[in-house]
C-alpha positions in Angstrom: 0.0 0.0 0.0 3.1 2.2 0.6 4.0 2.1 -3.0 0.7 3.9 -4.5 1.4 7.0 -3.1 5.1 6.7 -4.3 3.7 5.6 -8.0 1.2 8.6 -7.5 3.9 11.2 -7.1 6.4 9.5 -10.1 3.4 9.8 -12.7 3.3 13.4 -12.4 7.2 14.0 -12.6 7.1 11.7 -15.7 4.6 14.2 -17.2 6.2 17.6 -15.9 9.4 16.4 -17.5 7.7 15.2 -20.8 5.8 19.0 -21.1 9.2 20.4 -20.8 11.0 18.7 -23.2 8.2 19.3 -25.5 7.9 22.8 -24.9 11.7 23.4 -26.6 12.2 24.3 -29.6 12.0 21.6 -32.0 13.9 21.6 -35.2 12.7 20.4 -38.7 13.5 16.9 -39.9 16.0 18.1 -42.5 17.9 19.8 -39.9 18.0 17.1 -37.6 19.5 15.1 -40.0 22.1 17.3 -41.6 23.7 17.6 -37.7 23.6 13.7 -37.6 25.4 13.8 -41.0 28.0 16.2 -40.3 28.7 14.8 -37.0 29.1 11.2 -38.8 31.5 12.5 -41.3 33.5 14.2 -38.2 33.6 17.9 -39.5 31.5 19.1 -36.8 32.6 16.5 -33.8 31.0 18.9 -31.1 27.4 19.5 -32.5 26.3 16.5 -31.2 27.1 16.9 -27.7 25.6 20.4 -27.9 21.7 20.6 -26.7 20.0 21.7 -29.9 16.8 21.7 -29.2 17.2 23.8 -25.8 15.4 26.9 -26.4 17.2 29.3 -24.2 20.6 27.3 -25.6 22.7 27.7 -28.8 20.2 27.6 -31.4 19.1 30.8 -33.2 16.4 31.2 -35.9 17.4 33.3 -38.9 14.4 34.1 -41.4 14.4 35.1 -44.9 12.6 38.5 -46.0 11.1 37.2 -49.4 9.8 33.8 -47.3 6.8 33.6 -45.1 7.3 36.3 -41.9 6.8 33.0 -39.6 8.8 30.6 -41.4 12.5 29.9 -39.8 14.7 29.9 -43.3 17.9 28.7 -41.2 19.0 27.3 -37.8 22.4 28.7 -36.2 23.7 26.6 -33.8 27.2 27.0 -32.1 29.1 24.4 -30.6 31.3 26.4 -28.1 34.2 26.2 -30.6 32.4 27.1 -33.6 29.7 27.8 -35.1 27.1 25.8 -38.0 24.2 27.6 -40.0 21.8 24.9 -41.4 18.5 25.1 -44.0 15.4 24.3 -42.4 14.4 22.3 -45.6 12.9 22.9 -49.1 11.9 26.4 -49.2 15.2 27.9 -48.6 16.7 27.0 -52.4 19.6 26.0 -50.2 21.1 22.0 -49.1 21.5 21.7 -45.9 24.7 23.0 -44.4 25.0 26.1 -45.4 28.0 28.2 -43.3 30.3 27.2 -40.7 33.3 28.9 -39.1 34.9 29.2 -35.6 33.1 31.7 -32.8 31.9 34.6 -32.9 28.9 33.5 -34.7 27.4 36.2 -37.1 24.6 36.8 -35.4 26.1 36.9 -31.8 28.7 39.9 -33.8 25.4 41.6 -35.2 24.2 41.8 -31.1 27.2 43.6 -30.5 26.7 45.7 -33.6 23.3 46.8 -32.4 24.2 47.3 -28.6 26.8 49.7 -29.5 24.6 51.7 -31.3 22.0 51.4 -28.3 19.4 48.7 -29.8 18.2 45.2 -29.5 18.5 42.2 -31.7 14.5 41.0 -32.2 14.9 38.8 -35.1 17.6 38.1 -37.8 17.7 37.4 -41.2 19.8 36.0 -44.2 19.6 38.3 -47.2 21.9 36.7 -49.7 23.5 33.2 -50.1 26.8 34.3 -49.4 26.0 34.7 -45.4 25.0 38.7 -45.9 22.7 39.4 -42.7 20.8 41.7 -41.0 19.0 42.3 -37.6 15.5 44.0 -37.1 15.0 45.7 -33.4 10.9 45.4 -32.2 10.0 47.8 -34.3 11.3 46.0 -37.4 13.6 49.0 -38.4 17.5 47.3 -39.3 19.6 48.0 -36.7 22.8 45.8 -37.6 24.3 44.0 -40.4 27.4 41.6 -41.8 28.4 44.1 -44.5 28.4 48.0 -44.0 27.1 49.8 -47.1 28.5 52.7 -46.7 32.7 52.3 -45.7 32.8 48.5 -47.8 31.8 50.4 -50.9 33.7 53.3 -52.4 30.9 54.6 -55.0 27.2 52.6 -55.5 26.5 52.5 -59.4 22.3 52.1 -60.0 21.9 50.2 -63.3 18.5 50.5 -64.5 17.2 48.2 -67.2 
């Protein structure tokens, strides 16, 4: 009879525990399976060890401005080392893994960009398939990017058509 009241107070732990670990983020099939792919082919040894899915962890969603405004175009996850910037699937045009590199990640370099200038990170996104990004604060006004207009390029040419 003493074990009831023991089996009554495990059940709920099981379930606490099972709402949490559904609660975090969860990442597309495509990009669960292009970290188990990397990781087998030893190129990214430490993303595997690396909580993923932890919502409050290493994973950042980067969105696309000509996709849905809800649909995550890429995943950026960082290992401690370095960091990896996968497709969420399909929609992107792009295959899988799509940028790597050792830390500072480019969107942790685009927080840094933004807090200098006294504003907040809200949500990032990829413009170009060569890694060029930007950050929107809450008001969706840019407030950092990966390439400066103005100092990278010494005159802008408009070519109309």
């Amino acid at each position: 009879m003493t074990r009831r009241p023991q089996t009554c107070l495990l059940l709920p732990s099981i379930i606490i525990a099972l709402a949490s670990s559904l609660a975090a983020r969860e990442l597309p099939y495509d990009v669960l399976d292009s970290i188990v792919e990397v990781s087998d082919l030893n190129d990214h040894k430490d993303l595997m060890k690396t909580n993923v899915s932890d919502d409050q962890g290493p994973t950042r969603p980067i969105y696309r401005l000509d996709l849905d405004p809800d649909y995550v175009a890429y995943y950026e996850i960082e290992t401690g080392t370095e960091y990896v910037v996968f497709s969420a699937g399909p929609k992107t045009g792009d295959f899988r893994e799509v940028e790597s590199g050792p830390v500072p990640r480019p969107t942790d370099v685009l927080i840094k960009q933004a807090q200098k200038n006294g504003q907040r990170c809200e949500k990032f996104y990829r413009l170009s398939p060569m890694g060029l990004t930007i950050c929107k604060n809450d008001h969706g006004n840019v407030v950092a990017a990966s390439y400066n207009w103005t100092a990278d390029i010494p005159q802008v040419k408009l070519i109309y058509v």
